[in-house]
VMD Tcl script that builds the backbone (N, CA, C; Angstrom):
set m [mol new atoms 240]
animate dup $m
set s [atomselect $m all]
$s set {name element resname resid chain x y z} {
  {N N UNK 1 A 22.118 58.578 -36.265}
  {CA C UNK 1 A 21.092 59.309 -35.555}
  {C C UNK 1 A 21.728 60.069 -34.394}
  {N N UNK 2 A 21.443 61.225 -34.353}
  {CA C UNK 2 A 22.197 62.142 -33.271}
  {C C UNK 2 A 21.340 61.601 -31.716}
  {N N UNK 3 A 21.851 62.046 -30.662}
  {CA C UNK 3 A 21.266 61.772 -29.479}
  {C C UNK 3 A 20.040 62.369 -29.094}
  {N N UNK 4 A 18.655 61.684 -28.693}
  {CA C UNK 4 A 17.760 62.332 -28.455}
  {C C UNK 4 A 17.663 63.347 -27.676}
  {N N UNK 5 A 18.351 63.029 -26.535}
  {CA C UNK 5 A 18.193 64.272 -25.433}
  {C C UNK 5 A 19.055 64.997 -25.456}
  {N N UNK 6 A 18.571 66.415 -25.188}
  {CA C UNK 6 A 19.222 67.514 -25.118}
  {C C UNK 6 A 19.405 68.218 -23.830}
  {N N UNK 7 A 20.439 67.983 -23.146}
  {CA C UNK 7 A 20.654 68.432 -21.950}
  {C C UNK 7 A 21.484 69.708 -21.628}
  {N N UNK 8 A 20.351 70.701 -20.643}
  {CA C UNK 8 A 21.349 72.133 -20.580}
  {C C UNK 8 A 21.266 72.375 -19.080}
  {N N UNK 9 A 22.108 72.598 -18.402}
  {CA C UNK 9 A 22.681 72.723 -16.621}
  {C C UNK 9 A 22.780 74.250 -16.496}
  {N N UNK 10 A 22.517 74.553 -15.466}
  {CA C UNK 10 A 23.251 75.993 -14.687}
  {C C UNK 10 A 22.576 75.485 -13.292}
  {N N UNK 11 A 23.306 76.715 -12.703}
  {CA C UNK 11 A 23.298 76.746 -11.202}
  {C C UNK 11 A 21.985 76.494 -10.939}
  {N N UNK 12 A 21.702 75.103 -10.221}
  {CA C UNK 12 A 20.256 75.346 -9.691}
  {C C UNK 12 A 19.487 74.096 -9.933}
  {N N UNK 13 A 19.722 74.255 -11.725}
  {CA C UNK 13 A 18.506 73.047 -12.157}
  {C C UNK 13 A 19.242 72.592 -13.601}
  {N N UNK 14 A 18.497 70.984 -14.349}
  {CA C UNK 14 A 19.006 71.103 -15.354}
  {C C UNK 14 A 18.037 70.586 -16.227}
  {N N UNK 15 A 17.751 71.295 -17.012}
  {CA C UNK 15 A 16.219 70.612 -18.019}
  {C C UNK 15 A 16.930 69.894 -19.444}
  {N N UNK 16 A 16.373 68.833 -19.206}
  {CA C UNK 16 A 16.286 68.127 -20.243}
  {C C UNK 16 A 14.994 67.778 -21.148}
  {N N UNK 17 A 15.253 67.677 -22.584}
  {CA C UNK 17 A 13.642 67.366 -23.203}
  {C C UNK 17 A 14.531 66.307 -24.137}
  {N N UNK 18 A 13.453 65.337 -24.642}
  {CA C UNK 18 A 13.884 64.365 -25.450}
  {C C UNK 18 A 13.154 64.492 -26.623}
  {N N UNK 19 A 14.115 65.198 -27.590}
  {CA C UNK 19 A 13.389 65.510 -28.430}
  {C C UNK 19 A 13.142 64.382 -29.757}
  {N N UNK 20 A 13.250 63.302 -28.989}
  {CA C UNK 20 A 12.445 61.876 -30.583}
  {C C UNK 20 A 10.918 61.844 -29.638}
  {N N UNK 21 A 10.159 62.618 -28.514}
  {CA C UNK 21 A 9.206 62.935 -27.707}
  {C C UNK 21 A 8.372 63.365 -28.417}
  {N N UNK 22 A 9.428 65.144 -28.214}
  {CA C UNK 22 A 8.697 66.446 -28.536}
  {C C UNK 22 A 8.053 66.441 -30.088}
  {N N UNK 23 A 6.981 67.124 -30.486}
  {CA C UNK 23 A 5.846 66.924 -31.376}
  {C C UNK 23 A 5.841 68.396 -32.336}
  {N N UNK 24 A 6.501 69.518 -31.171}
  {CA C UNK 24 A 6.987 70.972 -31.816}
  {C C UNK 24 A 5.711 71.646 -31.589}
  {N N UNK 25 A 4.622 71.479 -30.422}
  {CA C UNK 25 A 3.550 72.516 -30.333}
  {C C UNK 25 A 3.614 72.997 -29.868}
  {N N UNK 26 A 5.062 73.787 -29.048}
  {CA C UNK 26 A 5.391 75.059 -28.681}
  {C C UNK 26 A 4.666 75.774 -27.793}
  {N N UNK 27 A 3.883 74.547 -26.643}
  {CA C UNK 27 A 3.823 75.029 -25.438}
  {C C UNK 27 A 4.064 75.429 -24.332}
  {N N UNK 28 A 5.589 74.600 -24.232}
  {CA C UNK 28 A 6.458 75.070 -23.515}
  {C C UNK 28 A 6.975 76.589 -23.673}
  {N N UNK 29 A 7.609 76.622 -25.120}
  {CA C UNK 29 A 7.477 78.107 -25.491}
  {C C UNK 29 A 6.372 78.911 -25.327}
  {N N UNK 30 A 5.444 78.965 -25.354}
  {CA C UNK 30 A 4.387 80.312 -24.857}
  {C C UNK 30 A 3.952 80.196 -23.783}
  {N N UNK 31 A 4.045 79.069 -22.696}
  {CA C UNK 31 A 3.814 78.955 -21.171}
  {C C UNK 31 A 4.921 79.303 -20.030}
  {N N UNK 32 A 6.288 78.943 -21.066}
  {CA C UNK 32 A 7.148 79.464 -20.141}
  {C C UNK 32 A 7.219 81.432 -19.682}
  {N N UNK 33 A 7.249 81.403 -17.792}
  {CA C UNK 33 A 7.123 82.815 -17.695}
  {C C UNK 33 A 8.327 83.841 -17.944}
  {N N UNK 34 A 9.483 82.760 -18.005}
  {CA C UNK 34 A 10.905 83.630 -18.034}
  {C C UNK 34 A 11.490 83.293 -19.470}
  {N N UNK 35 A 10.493 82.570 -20.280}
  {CA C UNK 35 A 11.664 82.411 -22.122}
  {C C UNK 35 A 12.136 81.900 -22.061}
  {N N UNK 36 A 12.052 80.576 -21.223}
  {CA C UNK 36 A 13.667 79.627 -21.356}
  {C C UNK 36 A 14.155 78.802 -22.465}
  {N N UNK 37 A 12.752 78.573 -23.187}
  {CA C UNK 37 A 12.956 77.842 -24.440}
  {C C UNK 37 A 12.730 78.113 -25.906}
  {N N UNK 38 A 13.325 77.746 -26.981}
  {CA C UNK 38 A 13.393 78.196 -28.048}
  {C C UNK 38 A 12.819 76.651 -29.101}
  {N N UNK 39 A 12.152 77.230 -30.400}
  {CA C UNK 39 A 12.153 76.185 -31.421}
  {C C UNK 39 A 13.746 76.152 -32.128}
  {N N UNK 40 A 13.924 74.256 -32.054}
  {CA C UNK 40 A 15.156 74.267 -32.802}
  {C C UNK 40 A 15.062 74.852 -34.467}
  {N N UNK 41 A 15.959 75.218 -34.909}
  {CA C UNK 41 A 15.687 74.858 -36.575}
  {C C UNK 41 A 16.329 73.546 -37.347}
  {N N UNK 42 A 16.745 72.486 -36.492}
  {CA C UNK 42 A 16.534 71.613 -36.583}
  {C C UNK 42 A 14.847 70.820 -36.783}
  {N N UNK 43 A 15.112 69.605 -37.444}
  {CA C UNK 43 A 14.532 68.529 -37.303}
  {C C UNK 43 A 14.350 67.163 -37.527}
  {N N UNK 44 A 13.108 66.304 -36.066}
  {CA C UNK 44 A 14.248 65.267 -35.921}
  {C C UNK 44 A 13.713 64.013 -37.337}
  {N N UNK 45 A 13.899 63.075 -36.936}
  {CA C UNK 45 A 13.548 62.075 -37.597}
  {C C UNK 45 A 12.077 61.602 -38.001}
  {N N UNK 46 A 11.022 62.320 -37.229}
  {CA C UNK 46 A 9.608 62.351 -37.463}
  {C C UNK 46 A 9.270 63.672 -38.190}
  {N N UNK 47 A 10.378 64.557 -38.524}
  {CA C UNK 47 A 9.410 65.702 -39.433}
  {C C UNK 47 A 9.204 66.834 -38.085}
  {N N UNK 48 A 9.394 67.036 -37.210}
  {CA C UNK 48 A 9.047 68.006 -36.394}
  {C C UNK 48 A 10.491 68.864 -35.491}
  {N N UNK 49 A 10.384 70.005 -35.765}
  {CA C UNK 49 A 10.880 71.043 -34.828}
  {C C UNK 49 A 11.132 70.670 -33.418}
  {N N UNK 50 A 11.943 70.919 -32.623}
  {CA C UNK 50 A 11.898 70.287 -31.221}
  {C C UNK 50 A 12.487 71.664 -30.187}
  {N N UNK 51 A 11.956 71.225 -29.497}
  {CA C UNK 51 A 12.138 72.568 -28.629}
  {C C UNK 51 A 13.578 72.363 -27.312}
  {N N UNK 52 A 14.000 73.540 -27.441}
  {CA C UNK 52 A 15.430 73.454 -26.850}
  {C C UNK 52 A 16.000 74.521 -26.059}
  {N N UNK 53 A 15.631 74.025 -24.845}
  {CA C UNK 53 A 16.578 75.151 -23.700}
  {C C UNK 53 A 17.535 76.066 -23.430}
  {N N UNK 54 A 17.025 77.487 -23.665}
  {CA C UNK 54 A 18.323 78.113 -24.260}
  {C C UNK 54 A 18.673 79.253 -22.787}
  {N N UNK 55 A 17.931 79.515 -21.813}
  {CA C UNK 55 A 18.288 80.324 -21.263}
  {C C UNK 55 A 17.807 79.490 -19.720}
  {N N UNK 56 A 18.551 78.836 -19.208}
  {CA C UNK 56 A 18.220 77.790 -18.264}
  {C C UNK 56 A 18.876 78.605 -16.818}
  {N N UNK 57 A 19.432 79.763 -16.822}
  {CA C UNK 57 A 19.839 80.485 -15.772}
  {C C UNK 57 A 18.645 81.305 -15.701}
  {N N UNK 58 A 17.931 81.222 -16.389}
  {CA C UNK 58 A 16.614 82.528 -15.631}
  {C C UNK 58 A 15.612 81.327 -15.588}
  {N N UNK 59 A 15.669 80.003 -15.704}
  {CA C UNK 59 A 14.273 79.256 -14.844}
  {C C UNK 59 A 14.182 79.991 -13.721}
  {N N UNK 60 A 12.907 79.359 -13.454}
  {CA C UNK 60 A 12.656 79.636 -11.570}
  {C C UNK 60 A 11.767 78.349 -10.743}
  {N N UNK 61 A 12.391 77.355 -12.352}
  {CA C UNK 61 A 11.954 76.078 -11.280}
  {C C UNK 61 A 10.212 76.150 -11.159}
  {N N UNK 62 A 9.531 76.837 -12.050}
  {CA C UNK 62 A 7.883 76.181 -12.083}
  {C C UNK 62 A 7.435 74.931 -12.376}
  {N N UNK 63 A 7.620 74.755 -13.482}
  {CA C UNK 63 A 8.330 73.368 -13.806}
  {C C UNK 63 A 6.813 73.045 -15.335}
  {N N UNK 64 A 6.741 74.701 -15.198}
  {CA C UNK 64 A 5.203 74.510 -16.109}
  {C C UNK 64 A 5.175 73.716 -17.065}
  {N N UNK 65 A 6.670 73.854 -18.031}
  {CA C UNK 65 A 6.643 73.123 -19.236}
  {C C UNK 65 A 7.186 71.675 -19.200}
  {N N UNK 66 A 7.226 70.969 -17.882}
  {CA C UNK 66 A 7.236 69.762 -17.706}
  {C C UNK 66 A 6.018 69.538 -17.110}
  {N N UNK 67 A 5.327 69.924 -16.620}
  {CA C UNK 67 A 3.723 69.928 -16.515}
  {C C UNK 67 A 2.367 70.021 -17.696}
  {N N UNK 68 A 3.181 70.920 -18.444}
  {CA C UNK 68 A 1.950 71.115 -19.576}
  {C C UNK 68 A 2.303 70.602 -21.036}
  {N N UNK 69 A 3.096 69.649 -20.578}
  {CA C UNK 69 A 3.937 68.842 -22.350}
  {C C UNK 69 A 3.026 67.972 -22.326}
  {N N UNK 70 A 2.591 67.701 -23.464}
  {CA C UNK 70 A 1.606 67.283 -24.008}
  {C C UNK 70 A 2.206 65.304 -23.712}
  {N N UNK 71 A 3.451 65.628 -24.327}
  {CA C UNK 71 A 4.170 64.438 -25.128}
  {C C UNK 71 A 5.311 64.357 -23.691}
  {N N UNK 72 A 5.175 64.154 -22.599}
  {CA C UNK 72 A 6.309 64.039 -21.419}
  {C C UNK 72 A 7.584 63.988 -21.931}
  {N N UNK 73 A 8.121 65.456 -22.790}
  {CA C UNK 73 A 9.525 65.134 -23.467}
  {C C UNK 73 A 9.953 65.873 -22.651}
  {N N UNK 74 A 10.047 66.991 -21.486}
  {CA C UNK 74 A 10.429 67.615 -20.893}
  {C C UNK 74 A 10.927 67.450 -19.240}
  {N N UNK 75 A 11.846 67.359 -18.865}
  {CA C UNK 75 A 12.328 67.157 -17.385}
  {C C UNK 75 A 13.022 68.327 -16.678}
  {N N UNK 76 A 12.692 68.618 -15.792}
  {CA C UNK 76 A 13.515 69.695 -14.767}
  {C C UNK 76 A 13.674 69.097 -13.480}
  {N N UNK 77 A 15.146 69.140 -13.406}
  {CA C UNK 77 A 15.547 68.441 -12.031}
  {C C UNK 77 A 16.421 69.526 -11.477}
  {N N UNK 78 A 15.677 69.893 -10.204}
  {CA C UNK 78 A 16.336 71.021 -9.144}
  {C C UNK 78 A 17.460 70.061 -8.992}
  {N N UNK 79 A 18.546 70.668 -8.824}
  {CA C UNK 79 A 20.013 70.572 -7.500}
  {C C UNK 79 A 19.388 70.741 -6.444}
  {N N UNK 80 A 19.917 70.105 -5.281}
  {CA C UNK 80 A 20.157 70.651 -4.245}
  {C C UNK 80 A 21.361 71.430 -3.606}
}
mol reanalyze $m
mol bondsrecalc $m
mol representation Tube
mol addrep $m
């Protein structure tokens, strides 16, 4: 079994989602305001798509799609 979480860093912040969580209803994707996330074409062990952080230098730290996950697979942790 590959590792659930998928962790991506840049300057600033680093979002992680755990995708044996994520469910693939791609709210994060249509809530995010800057595109940060993409559907994998992967999938995991339950049959579902998981969503995966692809442009983590244009967050701005809303933190919408760790707010509006249905399934709490999503984390954003500012740096200081």
């Amino acid at each position: 079994m590959e590792d659930a979480m998928i962790e991506k860093s840049s300057e600033g912040n680093t979002i992680s989602v755990n995708k044996n969580y994520c469910k693939g209803c791609e709210i994060c994707v249509e809530n995010c305001p800057v595109n940060v996330f993409e559907m994998s074409e992967k999938i995991t062990d339950s049959g579902y798509h998981y969503s995966v952080p692809k442009n983590v230098e244009d967050c701005i730290d809303c933190k919408q799609c760790e707010l509006m996950c249905p399934d709490f697979a999503i984390k954003v942790n500012e740096e200081d």
